[in-house]
N, C-alpha and C positions, 0 to 999 in steps of 0.2 A: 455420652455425647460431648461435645467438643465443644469450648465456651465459646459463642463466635464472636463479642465483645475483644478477649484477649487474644484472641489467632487472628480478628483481623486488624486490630490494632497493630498488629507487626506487618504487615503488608501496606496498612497506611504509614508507617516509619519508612519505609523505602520509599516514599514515592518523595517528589523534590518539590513540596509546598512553602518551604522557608521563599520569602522574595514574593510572591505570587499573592496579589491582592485576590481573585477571585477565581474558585471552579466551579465548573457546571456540572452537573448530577442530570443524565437523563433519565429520567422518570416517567415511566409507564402507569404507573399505577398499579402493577403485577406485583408478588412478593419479594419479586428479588429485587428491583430498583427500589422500591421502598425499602427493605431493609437496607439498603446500599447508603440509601440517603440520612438515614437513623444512625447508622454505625458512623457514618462520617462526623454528623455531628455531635455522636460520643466524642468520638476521637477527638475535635477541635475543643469538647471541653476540657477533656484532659490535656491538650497545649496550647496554654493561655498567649505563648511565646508567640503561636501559630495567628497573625491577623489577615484570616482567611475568608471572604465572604461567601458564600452558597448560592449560586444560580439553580435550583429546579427547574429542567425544563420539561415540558409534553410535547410530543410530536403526534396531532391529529393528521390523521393520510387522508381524511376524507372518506375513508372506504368500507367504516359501517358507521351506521345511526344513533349508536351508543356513545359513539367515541368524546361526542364532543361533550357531552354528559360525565365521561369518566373524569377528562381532563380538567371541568370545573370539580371535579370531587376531587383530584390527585390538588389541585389550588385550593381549597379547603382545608385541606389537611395541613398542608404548606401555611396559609394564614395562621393555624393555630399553632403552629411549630415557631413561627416568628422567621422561616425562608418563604426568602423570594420565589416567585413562580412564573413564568411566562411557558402561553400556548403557541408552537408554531405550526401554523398549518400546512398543509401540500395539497393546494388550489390547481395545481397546473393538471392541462388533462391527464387524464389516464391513459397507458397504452393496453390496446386488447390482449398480450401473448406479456410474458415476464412479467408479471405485478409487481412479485414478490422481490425478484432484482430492482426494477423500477424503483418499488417501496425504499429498500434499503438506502440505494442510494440518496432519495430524495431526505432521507430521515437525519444521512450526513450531512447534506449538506446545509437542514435547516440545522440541525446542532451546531455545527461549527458558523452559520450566521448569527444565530446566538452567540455562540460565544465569542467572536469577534467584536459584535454591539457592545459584551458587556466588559471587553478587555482581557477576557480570558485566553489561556492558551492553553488549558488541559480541560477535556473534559470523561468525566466517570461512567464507565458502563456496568451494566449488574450483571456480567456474562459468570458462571458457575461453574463447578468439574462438572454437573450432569449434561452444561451444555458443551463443554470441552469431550465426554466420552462419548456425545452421540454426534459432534461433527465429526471427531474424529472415527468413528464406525461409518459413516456417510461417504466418508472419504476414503476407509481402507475398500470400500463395497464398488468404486470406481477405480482403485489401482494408484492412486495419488501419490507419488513418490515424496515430492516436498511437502503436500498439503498434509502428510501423516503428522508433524508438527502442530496442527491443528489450528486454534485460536489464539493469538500474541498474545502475549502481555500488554502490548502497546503497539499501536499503531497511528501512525504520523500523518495527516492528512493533510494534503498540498503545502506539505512543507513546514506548517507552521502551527500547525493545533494536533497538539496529541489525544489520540484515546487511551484511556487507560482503565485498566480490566483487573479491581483488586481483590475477587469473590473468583478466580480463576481454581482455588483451591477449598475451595469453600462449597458443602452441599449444599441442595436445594431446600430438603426439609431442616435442614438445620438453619437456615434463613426465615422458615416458615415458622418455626418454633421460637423463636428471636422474636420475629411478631406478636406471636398470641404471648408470651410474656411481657409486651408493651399494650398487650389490648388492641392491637392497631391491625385493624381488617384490611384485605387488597382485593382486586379488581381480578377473577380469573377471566381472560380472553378464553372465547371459546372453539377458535383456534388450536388452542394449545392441547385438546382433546380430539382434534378431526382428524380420521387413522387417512382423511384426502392428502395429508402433508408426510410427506417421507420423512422430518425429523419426529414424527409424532407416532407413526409407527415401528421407528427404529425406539423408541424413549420405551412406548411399551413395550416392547422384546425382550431391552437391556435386563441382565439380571447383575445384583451386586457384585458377583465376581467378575462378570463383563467389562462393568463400570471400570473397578479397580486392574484389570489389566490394560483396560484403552487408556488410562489416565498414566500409568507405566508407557506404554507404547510411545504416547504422545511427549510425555517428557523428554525419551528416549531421543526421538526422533526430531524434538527441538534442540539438543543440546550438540545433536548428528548435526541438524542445521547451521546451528549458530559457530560450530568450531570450523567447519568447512567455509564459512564464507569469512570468518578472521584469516585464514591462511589462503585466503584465492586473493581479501581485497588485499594484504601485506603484500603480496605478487604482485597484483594489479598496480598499486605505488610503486613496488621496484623497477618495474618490466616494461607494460604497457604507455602506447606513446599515443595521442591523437596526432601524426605524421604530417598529415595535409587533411583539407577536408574532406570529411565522410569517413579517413582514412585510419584503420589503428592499425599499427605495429607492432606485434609480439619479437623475440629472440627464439631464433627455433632450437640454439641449445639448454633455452635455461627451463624452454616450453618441455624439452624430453623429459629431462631431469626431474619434473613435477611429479606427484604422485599420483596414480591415472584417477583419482576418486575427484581429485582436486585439478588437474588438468580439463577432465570432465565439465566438471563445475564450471572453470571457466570459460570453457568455450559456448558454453549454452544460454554463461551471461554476454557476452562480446556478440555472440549469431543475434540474441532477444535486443539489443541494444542499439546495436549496427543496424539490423532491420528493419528497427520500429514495429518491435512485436509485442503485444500487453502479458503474452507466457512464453515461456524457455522453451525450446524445442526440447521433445525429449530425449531420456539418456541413448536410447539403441541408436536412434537415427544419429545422433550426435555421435555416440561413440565408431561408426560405422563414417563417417566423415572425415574422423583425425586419424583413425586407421589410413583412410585414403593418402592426404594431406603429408602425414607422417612418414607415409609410403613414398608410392610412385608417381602420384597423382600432383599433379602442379594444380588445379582449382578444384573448388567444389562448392554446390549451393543447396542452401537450408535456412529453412526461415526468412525466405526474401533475402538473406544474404550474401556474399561471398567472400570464400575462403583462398586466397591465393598463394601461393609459397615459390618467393626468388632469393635465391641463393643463400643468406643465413636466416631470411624473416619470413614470418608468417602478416599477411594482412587481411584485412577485414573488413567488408567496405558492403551498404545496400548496394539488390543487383537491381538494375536497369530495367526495371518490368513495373507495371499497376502502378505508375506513381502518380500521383492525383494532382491534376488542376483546378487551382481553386480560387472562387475571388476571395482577395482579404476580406478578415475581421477580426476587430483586436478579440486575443481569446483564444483563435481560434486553435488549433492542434493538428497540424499536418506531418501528415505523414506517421502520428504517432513517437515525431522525432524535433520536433519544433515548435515553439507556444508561437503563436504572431501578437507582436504588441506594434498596435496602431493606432497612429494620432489622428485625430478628426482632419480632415481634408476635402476639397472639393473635387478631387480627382477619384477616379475607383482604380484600384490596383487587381494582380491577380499573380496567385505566387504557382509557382511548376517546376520541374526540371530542371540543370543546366540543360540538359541534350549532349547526345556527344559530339554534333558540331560546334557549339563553345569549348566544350571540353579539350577539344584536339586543338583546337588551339593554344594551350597552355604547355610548355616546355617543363617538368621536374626533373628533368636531369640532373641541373646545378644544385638539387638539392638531395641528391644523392639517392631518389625514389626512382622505382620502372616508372616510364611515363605510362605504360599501356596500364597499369595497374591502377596509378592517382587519374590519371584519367578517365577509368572507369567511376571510381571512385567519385569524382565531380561531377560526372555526367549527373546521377542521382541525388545531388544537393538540390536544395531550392534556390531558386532565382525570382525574385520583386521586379516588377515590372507595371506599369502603367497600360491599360486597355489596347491602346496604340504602340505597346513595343518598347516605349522608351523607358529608361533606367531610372527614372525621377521618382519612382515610386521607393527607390532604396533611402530616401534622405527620414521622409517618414516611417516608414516601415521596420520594424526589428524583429528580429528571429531570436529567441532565446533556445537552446536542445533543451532535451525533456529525457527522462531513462521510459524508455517505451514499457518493461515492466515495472515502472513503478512513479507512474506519470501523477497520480493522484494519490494512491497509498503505498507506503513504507512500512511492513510490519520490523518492528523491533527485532524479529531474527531474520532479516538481511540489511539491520541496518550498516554493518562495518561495509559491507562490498556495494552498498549504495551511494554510500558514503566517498570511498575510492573511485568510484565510477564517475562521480560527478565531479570531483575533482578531476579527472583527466579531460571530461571535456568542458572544463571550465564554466560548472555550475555552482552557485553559493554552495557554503557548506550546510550539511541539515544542522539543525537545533541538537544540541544533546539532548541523550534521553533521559526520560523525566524520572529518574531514578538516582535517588544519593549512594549510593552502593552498587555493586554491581549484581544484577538478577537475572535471570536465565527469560533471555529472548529480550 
């Protein structure tokens, strides 16, 4: 059996703690978060250098009767460990259909309010290889091309609080056994035995040699991930221009030249981007596109997209269909392609469309674009406007772009080509990843 003291001690050395007054440990109360939270602060006694504080947090969902019961037991345990503990709950209603997505997200987002509150910008999940071989079997069972990469190492949430995942290579019973030599009991959800949940009856199927080739596979297929989107977003910086708005422009010689796995790539991020699509189109329909494009084909649409080709360039712009009218709110997320940040006002605004009657009004000629193309192109921007029509609602109102996949989460293997993306259309740059070395994903 494998010391999991000294194996994950090396996984706490990569992660980027020097600088950072405080991390949060979500803690369930289960074996693995507990263990998670013990090994942590092994680790911190062994780096005296390390002045790292401990947030413990529990997330209560409200959504059995025990919960709130465990939560003061998981604070228990935390009092006598000498960490901090705070309960967050998710009070808001329930919806009747997706719980389980509902749950997740609401779990995000009181984590990361925690840790906002307490200064934090990293926080620790107990996620395992057992939970790494059974997404990824979950995921080969639906055909998942990218998702075969599985579970990040890290993942970025709205830009500015990392998750990080350092039990990613670490088994479950070897966590559990880490336990019972601390004497320290955990909490089993009984959940985690209902064969009603497909991770639960994929968990019992696995056998150890299943394990150990889904965790090959998955590796495999993040490091497939992670080298393709280094060499699409280095393109993306050389190539790629936001032209006019709404507008990107590729080079259609240097687009040939690419190598079709990585041409591929990119065009499934520019259609997901352009669009405002929260997932990539897939590869066939994609690939069956730029065959067109490549071809004889002067347009083509996918993914709310369009793909047009004049003379040496390829463009990319949303097409002019379902585009949403909406009144303001700061916050708010249109189109999948724009945050709205709005100042308090007495007036109410409502953001839409240009339309293609503004649009055709605009000449690009002088700037060296097909006007029928940027003028498509604009048509599908938004326009701020005031209840009555009038443009006053632009003084207060701001539109920041958003990357449509990857509006709220950044996993760690696409952060280079998200990274690239948001620089072309003039969004901060993300946070480096919390990593002092470099780690796979």
């Amino acid at each position: 059996m494998l010391n999991c003291t000294s194996d994950l001690t090396t996984d706490f050395s990569a992660i980027d703690l020097a600088g950072r007054s405080c991390a949060v440990v979500a803690v369930s109360g289960g074996g693995d978060s507990l263990a998670l939270l013990l090994l942590l602060r092994d680790f911190l006694e062994q780096q005296p250098s390390l002045k790292l504080d401990i947030l413990a947090v529990t997330v209560d969902h409200g959504l059995r009767p025990e919960a709130a019961d465990e939560a003061r037991q998981v604070a228990r345990l935390c009092a006598e460990l000498g960490i901090r503990h705070r309960t967050m709950r998710w009070d808001e209603p329930k919806p009747r259909t997706g719980i389980s997505d509902a749950a997740r997200q609401a779990r995000q987002r009181l984590l990361v309010e925690a840790a906002t509150d307490a200064g934090a910008d990293i926080i620790l999940l107990g996620h395992t290889a057992d939970d790494q071989a059974e997404t990824t079997q979950m995921r080969l069972a639906r055909g998942t091309g990218r998702g075969l990469a599985g579970i990040a190492p890290a993942t970025l949430y709205d830009r500015r609080v990392w998750f990080v995942r350092p039990l990613l290579n670490m088994r479950r019973e070897e966590l559990r056994n880490y336990l019972r030599s601390r004497a320290v009991s955990w909490i089993d959800d009984p959940s985690n035995t209902d064969p009603h949940y497909e991770r639960v009856r994929v968990r019992q199927a696995l056998t150890e040699a299943d394990i150990a080739h889904l965790l090959a596979r998955a590796r495999a297929a993040a490091d497939e991930r992670e080298r393709l989107g280094a060499v699409v977003a280095d393109w993306i910086r050389q190539h790629v221009s936001l032209c006019s708005q709404g507008l990107f422009r590729l080079p259609l010689r240097e687009l040939r030249e690419m190598p079709e796995d990585a041409r591929l790539y990119l065009l499934r991020v520019l259609l997901a981007v352009a669009g405002g699509a929260a997932h990539f189109p897939d590869e066939a329909s994609t690939l069956e596109l730029l065959k067109a494009v490549l071809g004889d084909a002067r347009r083509a649409t996918l993914s709310r997209s369009v793909v047009a080709r004049n003379r040496d360039h390829l463009y990319v712009h949303r097409e002019s269909r379902n585009l949403p009218h909406e009144n303001v709110a700061d916050g708010l997320i249109w189109d999948l392609r724009f945050r709205v940040a709005a100042a308090p006002s007495d007036q109410d605004f409502v953001i839409k469309p240009h339309g293609a009657a503004l649009s055709s009004q605009r000449d690009f000629a002088e700037a060296g674009l097909p006007n029928s193309i940027a003028r498509a192109a604009l048509a599908a921007e938004p326009l701020v406007e005031t209840i009555d029509g009038s443009k006053a609602g632009e003084i207060c109102v701001g539109l920041d772009r958003v990357l449509g996949p990857w509006v709220t989460l950044v996993p760690s293997f696409d952060y280079e080509v998200a990274s690239a993306m948001s620089a072309i259309v003039g969004i901060a740059n993300l946070p480096k990843k919390p990593w002092l070395r470099h780690k796979q994903g």
